[in-house]
N, C-alpha and C positions, 0 to 999 in steps of 0.2 A: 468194371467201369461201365456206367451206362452209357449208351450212344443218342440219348436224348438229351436235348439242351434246356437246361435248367437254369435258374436267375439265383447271380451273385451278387454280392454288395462288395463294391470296393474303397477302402476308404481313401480319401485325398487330403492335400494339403485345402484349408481353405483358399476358394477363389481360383482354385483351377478345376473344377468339377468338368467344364464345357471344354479346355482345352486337354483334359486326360480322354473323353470323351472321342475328339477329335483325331487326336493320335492315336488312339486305339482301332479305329475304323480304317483312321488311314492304313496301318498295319496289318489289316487284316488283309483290306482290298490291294492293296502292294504285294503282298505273299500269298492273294489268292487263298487265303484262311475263312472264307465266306461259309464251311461247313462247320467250322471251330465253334467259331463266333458269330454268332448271325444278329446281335442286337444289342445298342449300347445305348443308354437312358440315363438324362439327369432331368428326375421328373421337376416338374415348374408348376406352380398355378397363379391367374393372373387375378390380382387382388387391385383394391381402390383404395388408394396411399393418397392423403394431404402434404402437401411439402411445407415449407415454414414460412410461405406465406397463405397459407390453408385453404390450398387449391386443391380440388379433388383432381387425382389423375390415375391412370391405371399404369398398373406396372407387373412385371412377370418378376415372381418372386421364385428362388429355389424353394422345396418344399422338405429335401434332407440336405442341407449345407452340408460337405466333407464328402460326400456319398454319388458315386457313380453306380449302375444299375448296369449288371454285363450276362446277358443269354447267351451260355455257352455250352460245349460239351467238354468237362474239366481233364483237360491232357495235361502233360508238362509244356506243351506246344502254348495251348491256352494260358497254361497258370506264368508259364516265363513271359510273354503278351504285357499280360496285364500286371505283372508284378513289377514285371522291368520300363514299364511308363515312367517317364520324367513326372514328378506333381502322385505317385502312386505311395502311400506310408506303409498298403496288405492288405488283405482281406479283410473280412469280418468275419468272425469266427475264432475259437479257442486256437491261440499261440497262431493268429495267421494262417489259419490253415483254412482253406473255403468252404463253410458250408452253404448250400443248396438253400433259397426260400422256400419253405413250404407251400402247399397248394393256396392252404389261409391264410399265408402271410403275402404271396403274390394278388390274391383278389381284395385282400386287404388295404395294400399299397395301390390298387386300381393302376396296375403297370398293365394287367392285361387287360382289354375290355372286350367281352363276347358278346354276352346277354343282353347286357345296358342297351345295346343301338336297336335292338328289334324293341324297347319299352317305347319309343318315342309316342306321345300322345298329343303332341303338337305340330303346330305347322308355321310357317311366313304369315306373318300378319294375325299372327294370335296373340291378344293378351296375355301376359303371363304376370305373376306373383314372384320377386322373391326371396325363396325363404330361409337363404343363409349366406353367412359373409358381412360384408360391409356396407351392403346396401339391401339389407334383408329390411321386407316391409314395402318396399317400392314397387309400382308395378309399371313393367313396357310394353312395348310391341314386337314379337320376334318379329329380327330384322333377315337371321339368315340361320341353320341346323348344322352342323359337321359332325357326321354318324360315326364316322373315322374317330375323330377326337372326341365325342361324345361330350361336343359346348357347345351353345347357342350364344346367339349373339343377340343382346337386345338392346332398345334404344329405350332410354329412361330420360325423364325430363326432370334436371335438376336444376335448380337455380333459373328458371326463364330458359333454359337452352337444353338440348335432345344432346344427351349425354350416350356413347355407346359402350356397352358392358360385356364382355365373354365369359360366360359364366360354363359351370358344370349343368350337363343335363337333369344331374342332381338339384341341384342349387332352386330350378323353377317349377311351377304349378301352374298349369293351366289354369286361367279365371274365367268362371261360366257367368257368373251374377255383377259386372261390371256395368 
């Protein structure tokens, strides 16, 4: 058994993804399991929804419904944890049984982010493009960077009014010729 903490998927009932999440943490931090389990994730991304009076608004959407995100080091200590969660169905993986994300399947899911925060090629008060989602094609003003979360945040003028957007560092391009 290894003694590195490795990322598992856990599946849930739908709609309790944040409160599996919760109790899990809390579980931890109660029984001082903070070497077990050191990280619990229900990745989100915040997208630009119309409601059905066809108002743009932003809203944080799950990104895998049923699915909790758990870095752990896989004990029975860990596997009883997270299996015995209230809202918990098993893991993911053949008959329940947990297997480990791979390296490409964690940089894949961008649950970790290393690299990305040293690319930043922007700054406050830059133009930017951008060039995917739901408001791909628009261009703002970085308003504010979070190298941590690896989103910026930009003001886009939609409809007559400075509309604010959080978008993925991914998502924007600096614009030189504006």
């Amino acid at each position: 058994m290894s003694d590195e903490a490795k990322w598992y998927v856990v599946h849930t009932y739908s709609g309790y993804e944040n409160k599996v999440a919760q109790t899990i943490l809390q579980v931890v931090e109660n029984r001082k399991l903070q070497g077990l389990i050191t990280e619990v994730k229900v990745p989100t991304e915040r997208v630009m929804e119309k409601n059905d009076k066809g108002v743009l608004r932003e809203v944080e959407r799950k990104i895998f419904p049923g699915y909790v995100l758990v870095k752990m080091i896989l004990t029975d200590d860990s596997w009883y944890i997270c299996r015995n969660t209230r809202g918990v169905t098993g893991f993911v993986g053949p008959e329940s049984k947990p297997v480990p994300l791979s390296e490409k399947e964690v940089e894949a899911l961008g649950v970790e982010s290393g690299v990305k925060a040293a690319e930043i090629d922007i700054k406050v008060g830059d133009r930017v493009k951008i060039s995917a989602g739901p408001m791909d094609g628009f261009v703002g003003e970085v308003k504010s960077i979070d190298p941590e979360e690896n989103s910026v945040t930009v003001s886009v003028s939609m409809f007559g009014r400075e509309t604010l957007a959080t978008l993925d560092l991914s998502q924007v391009k600096a614009v030189t010729d504006y």
